[in-house]
Each structure stands twice: as C-alpha cells, then as structure tokens.
MDAnalysis code that builds the backbone (N, CA, C; Angstrom):
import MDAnalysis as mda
import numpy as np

u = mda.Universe.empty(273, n_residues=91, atom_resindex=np.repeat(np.arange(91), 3), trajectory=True)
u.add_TopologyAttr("name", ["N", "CA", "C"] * 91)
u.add_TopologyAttr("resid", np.arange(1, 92))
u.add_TopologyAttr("resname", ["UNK", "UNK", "UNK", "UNK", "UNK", "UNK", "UNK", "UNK", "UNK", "UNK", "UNK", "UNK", "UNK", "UNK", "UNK", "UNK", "UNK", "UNK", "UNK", "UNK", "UNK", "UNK", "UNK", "UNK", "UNK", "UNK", "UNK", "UNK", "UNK", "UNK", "UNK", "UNK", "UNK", "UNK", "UNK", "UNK", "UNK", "UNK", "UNK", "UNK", "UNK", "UNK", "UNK", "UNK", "UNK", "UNK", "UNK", "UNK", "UNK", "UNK", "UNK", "UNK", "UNK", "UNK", "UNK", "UNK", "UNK", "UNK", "UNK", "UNK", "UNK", "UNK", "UNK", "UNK", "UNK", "UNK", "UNK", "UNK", "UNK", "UNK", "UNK", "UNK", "UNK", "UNK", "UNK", "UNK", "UNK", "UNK", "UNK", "UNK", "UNK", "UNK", "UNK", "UNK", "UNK", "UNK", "UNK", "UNK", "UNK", "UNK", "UNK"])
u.atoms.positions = np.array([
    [-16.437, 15.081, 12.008],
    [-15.043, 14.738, 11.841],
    [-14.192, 15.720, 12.643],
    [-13.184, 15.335, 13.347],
    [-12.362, 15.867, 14.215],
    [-10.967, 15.876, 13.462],
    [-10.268, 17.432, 13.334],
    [-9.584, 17.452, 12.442],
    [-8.484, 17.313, 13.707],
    [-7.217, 16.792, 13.190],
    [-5.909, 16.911, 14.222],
    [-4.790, 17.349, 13.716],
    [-4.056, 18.333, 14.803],
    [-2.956, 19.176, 14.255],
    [-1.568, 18.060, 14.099],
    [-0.955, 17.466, 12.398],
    [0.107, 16.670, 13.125],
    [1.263, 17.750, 13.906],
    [1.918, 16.532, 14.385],
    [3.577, 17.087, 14.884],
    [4.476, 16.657, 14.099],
    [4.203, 16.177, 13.069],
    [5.366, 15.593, 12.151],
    [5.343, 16.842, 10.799],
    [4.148, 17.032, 10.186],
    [4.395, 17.362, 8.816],
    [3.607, 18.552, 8.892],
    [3.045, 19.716, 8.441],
    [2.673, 20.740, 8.370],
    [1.162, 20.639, 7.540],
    [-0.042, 19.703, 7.919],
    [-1.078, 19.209, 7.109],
    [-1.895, 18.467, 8.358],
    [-2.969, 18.802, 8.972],
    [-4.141, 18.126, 9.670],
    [-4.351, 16.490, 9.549],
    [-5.004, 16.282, 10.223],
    [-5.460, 14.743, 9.515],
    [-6.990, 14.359, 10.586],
    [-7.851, 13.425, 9.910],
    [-8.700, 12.978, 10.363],
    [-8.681, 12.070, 11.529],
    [-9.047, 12.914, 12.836],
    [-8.980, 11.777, 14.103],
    [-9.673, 10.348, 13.924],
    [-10.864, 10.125, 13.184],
    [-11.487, 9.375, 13.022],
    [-11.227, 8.439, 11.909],
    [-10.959, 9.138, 11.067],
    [-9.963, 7.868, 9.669],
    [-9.429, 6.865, 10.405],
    [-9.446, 5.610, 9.929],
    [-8.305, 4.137, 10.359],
    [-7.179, 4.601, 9.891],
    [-6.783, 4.914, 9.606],
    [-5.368, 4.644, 8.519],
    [-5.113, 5.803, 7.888],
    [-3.891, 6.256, 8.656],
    [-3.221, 8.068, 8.167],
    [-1.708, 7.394, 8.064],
    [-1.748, 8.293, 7.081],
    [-0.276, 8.443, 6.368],
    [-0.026, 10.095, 6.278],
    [1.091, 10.300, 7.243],
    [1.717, 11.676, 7.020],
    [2.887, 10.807, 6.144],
    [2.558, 12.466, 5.317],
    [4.019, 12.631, 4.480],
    [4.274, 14.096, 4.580],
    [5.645, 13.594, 3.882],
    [6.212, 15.051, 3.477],
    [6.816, 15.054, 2.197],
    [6.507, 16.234, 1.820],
    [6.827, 16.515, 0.636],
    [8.445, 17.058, 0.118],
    [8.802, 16.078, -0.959],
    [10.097, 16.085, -1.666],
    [10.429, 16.786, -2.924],
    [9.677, 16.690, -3.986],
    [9.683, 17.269, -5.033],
    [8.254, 17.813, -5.650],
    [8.218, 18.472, -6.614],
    [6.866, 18.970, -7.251],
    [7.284, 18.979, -8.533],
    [6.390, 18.284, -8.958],
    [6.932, 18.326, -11.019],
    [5.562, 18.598, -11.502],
    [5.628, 20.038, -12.575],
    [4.923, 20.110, -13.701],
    [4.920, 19.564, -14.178],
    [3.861, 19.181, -15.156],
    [3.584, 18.057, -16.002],
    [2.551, 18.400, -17.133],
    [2.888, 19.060, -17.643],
    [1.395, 19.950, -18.409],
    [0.661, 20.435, -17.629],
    [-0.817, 20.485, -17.747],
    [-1.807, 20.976, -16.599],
    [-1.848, 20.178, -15.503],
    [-1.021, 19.101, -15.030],
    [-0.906, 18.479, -14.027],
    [0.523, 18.909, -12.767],
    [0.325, 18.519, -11.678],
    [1.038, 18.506, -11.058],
    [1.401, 17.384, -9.869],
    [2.713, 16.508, -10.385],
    [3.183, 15.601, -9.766],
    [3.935, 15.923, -8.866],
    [3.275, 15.177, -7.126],
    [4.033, 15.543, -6.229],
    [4.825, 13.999, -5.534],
    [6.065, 14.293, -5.058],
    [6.637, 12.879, -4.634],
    [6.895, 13.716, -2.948],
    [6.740, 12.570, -2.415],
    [6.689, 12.625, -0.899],
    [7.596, 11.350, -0.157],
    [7.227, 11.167, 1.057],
    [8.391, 10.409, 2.101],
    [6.848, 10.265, 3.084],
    [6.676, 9.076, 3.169],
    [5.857, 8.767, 4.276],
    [6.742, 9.061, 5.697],
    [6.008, 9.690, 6.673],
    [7.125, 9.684, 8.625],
    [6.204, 9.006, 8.867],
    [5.355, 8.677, 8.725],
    [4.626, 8.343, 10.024],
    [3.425, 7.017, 9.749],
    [3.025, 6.430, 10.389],
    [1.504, 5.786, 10.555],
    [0.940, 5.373, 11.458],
    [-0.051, 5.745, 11.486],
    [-1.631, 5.827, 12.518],
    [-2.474, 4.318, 11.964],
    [-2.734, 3.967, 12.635],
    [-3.170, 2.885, 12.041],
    [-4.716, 2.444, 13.420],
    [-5.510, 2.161, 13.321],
    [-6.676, 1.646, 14.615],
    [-6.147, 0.140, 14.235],
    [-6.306, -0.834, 15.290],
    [-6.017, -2.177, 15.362],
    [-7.109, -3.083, 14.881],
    [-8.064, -2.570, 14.871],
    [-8.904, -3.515, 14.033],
    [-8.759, -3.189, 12.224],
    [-7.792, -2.485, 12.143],
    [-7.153, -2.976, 10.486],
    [-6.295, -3.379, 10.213],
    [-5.634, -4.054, 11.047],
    [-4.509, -4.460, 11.185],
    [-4.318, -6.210, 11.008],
    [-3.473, -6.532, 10.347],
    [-3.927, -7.934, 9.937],
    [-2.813, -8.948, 10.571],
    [-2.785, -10.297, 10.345],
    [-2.380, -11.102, 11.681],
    [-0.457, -10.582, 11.648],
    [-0.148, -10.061, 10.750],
    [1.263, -9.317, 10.691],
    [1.468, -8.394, 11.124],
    [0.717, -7.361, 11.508],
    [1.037, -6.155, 12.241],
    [0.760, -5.086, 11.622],
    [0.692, -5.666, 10.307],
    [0.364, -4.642, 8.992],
    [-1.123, -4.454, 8.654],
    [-1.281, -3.058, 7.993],
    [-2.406, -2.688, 7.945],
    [-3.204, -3.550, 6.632],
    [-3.963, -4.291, 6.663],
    [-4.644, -4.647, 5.651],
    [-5.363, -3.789, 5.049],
    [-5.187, -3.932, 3.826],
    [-6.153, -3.241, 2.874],
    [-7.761, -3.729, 2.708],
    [-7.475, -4.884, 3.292],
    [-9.339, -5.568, 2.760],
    [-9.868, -4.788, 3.810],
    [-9.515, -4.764, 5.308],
    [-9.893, -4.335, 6.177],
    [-10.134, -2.427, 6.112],
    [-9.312, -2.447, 6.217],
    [-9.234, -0.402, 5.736],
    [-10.301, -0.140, 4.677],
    [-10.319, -1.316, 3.657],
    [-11.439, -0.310, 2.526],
    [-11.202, 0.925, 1.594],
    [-10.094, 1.460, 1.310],
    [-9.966, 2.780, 0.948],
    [-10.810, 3.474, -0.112],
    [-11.024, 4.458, -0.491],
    [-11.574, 4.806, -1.408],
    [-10.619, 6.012, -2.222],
    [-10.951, 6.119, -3.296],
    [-10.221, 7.219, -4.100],
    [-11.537, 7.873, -4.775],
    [-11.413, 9.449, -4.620],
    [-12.265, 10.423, -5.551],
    [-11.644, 10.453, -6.598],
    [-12.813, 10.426, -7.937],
    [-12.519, 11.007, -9.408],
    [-12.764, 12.650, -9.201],
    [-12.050, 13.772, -9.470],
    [-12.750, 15.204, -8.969],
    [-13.589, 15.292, -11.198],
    [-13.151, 14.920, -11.969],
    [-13.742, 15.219, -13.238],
    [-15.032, 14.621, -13.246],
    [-15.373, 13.422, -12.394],
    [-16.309, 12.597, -13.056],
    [-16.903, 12.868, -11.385],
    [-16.501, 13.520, -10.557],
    [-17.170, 13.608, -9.314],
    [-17.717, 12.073, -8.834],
    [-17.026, 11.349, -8.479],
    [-17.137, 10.002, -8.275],
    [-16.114, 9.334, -7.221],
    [-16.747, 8.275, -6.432],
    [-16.010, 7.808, -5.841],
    [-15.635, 6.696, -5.965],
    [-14.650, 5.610, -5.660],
    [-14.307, 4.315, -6.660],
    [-13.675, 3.371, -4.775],
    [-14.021, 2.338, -5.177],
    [-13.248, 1.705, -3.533],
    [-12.443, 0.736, -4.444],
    [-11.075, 0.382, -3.426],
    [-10.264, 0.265, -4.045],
    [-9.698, -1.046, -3.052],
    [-8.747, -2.297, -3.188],
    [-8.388, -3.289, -2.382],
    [-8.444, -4.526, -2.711],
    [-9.168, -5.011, -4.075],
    [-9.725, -5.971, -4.085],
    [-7.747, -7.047, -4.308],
    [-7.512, -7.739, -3.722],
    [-6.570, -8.583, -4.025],
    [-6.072, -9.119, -5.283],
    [-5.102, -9.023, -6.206],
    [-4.649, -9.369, -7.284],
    [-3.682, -10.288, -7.349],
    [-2.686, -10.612, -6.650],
    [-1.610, -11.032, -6.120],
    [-0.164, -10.403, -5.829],
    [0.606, -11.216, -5.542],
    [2.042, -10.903, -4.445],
    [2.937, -9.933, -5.501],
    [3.245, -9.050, -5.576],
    [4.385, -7.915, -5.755],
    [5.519, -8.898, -6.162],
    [6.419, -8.066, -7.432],
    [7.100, -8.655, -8.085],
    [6.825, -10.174, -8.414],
    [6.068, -10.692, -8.500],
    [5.673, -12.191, -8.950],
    [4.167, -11.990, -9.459],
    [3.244, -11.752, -9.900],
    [1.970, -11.882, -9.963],
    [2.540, -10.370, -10.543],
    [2.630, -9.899, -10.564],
    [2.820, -8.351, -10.942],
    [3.486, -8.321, -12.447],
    [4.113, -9.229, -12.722],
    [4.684, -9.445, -14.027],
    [3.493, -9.914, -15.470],
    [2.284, -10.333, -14.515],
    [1.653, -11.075, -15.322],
    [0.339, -10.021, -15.523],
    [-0.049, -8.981, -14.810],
    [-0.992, -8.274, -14.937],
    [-0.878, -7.220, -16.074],
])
C-alpha cells in the first residue's frame, strides 16, 4: 500500500483504495468513554470503475467494509435497502 500526502487536510490516504474521502475536522464531543467526531467532507477520489451510470460512486461497486476494533472483526457493508427519505421511514 502506497500511502499519499493529501493537499487538502492534514491525514495520508491510500493511493490504492477506490474511494477516499478527505475530511476535515469540525467539532470533537466527549461522550463518556467515547469520542464523537463531526467533520466536512473537501474532497473525493473516486477510480471510474466505481462509478455508476450517474457519475456517482456506487456503493455495490466500492464494497466498503467497516472494522469492529472490540470484536476484532470485519463486516462489508452496501447491500441496497431503498431510496432516502421514502423507504427510510419504513425501516
């Protein structure tokens, strides 16, 4: 993996990843032993073969995954549910 210096935000990113999202960071909230951070996407990197007939990055295509760090696990994530604010009411 080839790490890359951004020019936008102060944080590396994976040359080889499809799909980077720089952010930057806005607030930091304690939360008990947690810590909630809110950010501002600048930027996206995107390779064109994830990119779907809109211009936009598809998720089926990208694949993402999310780590559990407690349960040391990894979970893939994308599967289609339906359309935002409509289908979203019913889940």
């Amino acid at each position: 993996m080839t790490p890359v210096k951004s020019n936008l935000v102060d944080a590396p990113y994976v040359k080889e990843f499809p799909l980077i999202l720089e952010c930057r960071l806005l607030h930091t909230f304690e939360i008990g032993i947690h810590t909630q951070f809110v950010g501002e996407i600048v930027d996206v990197k995107a390779d064109e073969e994830i990119l779907g007939e809109d211009g936009y990055p598809d998720i089926e295509k990208a694949q993402p995954i999310v780590y559990t760090p407690g349960a040391r696990t990894y979970h893939g994530i994308g599967k289609y549910l339906g359309k935002g604010f409509s289908s979203g009411r019913k889940i």
